[in-house]
N, C-alpha and C positions, 0 to 999 in steps of 0.2 A: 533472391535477395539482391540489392543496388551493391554496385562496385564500389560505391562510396565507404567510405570510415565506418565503419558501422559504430565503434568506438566514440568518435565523432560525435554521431548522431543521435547516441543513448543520452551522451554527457549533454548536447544540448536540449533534447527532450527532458532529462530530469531538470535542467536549469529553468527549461519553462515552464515545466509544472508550478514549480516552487515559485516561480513571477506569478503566476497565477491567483496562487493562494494568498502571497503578499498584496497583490494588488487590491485584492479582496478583503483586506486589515484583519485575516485569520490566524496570522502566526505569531508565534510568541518565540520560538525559536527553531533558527533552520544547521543543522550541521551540513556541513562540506562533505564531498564524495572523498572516498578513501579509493584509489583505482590502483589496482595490482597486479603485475604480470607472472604471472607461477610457475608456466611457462613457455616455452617461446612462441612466441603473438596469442599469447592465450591470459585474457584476463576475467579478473573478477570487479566489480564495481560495487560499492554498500556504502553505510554511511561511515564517516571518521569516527572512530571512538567504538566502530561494533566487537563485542567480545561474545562468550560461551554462553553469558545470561541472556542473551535474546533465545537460545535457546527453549526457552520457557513457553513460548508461542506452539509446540509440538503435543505439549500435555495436556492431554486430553481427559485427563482426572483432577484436575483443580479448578478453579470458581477463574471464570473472568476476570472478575474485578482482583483477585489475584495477582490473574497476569499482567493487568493494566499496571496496576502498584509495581510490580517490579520492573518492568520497562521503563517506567516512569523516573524510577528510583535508580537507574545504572543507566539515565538518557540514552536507549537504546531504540533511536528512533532516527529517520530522514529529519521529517516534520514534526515540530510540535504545534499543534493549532493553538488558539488562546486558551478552547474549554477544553484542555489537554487529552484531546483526541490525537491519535496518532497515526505517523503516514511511515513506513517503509517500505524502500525502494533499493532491488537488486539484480544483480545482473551478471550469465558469466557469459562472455564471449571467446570464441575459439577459431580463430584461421579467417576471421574478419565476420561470423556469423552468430549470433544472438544463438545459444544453447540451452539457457536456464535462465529466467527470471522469475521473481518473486515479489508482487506489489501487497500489502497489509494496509488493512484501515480498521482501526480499534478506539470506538465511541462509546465511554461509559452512561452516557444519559443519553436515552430516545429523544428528550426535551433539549430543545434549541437553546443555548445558557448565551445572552448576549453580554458582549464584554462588558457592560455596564453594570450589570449584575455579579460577576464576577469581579469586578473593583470593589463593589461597595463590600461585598460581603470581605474581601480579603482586608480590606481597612480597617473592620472593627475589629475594638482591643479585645484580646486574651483569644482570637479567632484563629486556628492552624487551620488557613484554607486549603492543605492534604488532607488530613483527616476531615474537615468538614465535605470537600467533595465528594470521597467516600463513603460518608455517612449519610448523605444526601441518597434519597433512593431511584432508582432508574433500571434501563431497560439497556442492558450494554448490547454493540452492536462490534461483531468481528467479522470480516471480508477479505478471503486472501485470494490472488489470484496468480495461479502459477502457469510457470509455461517453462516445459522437459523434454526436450528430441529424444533425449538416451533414454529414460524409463515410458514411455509413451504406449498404451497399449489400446486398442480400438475399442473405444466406449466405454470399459473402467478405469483408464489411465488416459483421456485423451491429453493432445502435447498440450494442448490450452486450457484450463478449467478454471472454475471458482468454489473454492469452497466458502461454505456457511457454519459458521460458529464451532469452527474446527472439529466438525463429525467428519470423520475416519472415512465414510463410503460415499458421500457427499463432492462428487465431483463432476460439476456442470459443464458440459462440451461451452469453447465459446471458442464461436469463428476463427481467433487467430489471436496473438498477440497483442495485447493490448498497450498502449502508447500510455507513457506514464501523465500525459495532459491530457487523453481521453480518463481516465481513470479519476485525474483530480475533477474533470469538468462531472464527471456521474457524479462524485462525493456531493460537489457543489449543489448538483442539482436537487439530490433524491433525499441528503443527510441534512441540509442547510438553506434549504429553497431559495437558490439563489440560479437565476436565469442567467445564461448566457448566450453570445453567438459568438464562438469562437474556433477558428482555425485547429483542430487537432491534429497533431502528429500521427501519420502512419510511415511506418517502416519495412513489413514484413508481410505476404501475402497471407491467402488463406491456409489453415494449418486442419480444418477441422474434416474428418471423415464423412463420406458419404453415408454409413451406418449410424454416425454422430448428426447426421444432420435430420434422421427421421426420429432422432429424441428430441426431447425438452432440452433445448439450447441458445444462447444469447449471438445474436447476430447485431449488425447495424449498418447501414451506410458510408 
C-alpha cells in the first residue's frame, strides 16, 4: 500500500466518482461523506445521514423492490441517479490502510428510463411518481462488492468479491479492490451504455489468491 493518505485518497476517489456521474447528468442527488475516527487513526467513511435502515440490504428473505423502497424512503444512499437507482459507498481504514470496504448498486428496471421520461410522467396530474415507479414492471438489478482483510478466507471468503442479488454463497474472487471511479465507470458502461475513456483510480495492489485465480474470477488492466 502507498505511504500516501490513504484517507486522502478514498475521499478523493469518492469525489470523482460522483464528478463522474454528474458530469453525465445522472444525479438527482448526492450526500456528503460522513468520515469518523472511532479510534485512534482508524476511520470509517459512508454517506451523511447513514443509520440501522440501510441495514435492509443483508435480508436475504424479502423482495427487492422492497429493499429499494426503503432505501429510498430513509435516503440511505451515496448517489441517487435520476431513475433512482442507487450507489453506496464505504469505507473503514485503519493505521493509514483500506480494511473493509463496501461499494452497492441497486437498479429497479433492467430498462434504461431517460430523464425525459421520467419528467413527463412525474408532471401528470393525480400521478405519485413513487408508487407509479414501483408499479411499473422490471427486472431489478443488485451488485455489491466487498473487500475484508479480517474475515477473508481462500476462495469462499476471498478479501475482494462480488456478490449478485444478495445470494448468501455467491462470492466472486476479483483481483483486488476496486476504486470507486472504476466501479461508477462499469455501471456506466454495462447498466447505462454509456462509453467512456476515462482515467480510473487505483490504490491498492492485487489482493486475490493463487487458488482464487484458477476460479471464475474478474480481473482487468
Amino acid at each position: 500500500m502507498s505511504k500516501k493518505n490513504i484517507l486522502k485518497v478514498v475521499k478523493e476517489d469518492i469525489e470523482s466518482a460522483k464528478k463522474l456521474l454528474y458530469n453525465y447528468e445522472l444525479v438527482l442527488e448526492m450526500k456528503g461523506e460522513s468520515i469518523k475516527e472511532f479510534s485512534n487513526n482508524s476511520y470509517s467513511i459512508t454517506w451523511a445521514g447513514k443509520d440501522h435502515s440501510s441495514n435492509i440490504i443483508y435480508d436475504k428473505d424479502i423482495e427487492l423492490d422492497f429493499i429499494i423502497k426503503e432505501l429510498l424512503k430513509e435516503h440511505q444512499y451515496s448517489v441517487l441517479l435520476y431513475d433512482r437507482s442507487l450507489i453506496q459507498m464505504e469505507f473503514i481504514i485503519e493505521n493509514n490502510e483500506i480494511v473493509k470496504q463496501r461499494l452497492l448498486f441497486i437498479k429497479k428496471h433492467n430498462k434504461i428510463w431517460t430523464k425525459e421520461e421520467i419528467v413527463s410522467i412525474s408532471s401528470l396530474p393525480d400521478i405519485d411518481f413513487f408508487d407509479y415507479f414501483f408499479e411499473n414492471k422490471g427486472i431489478p438489478t443488485m451488485i455489491r462488492i466487498d473487500y475484508d482483510v479480517k474475515k477473508s478466507k481462500d476462495c469462499s471468503h476471498p478479501i475482494s468479491h462480488m456478490t449478485i442479488s444478495n445470494h448468501e454463497t455467491c462470492r466472486i474472487p476479483i483481483k483486488s479492490l476496486i476504486s470507486c471511479t472504476k466501479f461508477v465507470s462499469m455501471i456506466l458502461y454495462h447498466f447505462y451504455d454509456i462509453k467512456q475513456d476515462i482515467k480510473t483510480m487505483e490504490y491498492v495492489g492485487d489482493t486475490i489468491t493463487e487458488n482464487e485465480k484458477k476460479m471464475f474470477h474478474i480481473d482487468w488492466n
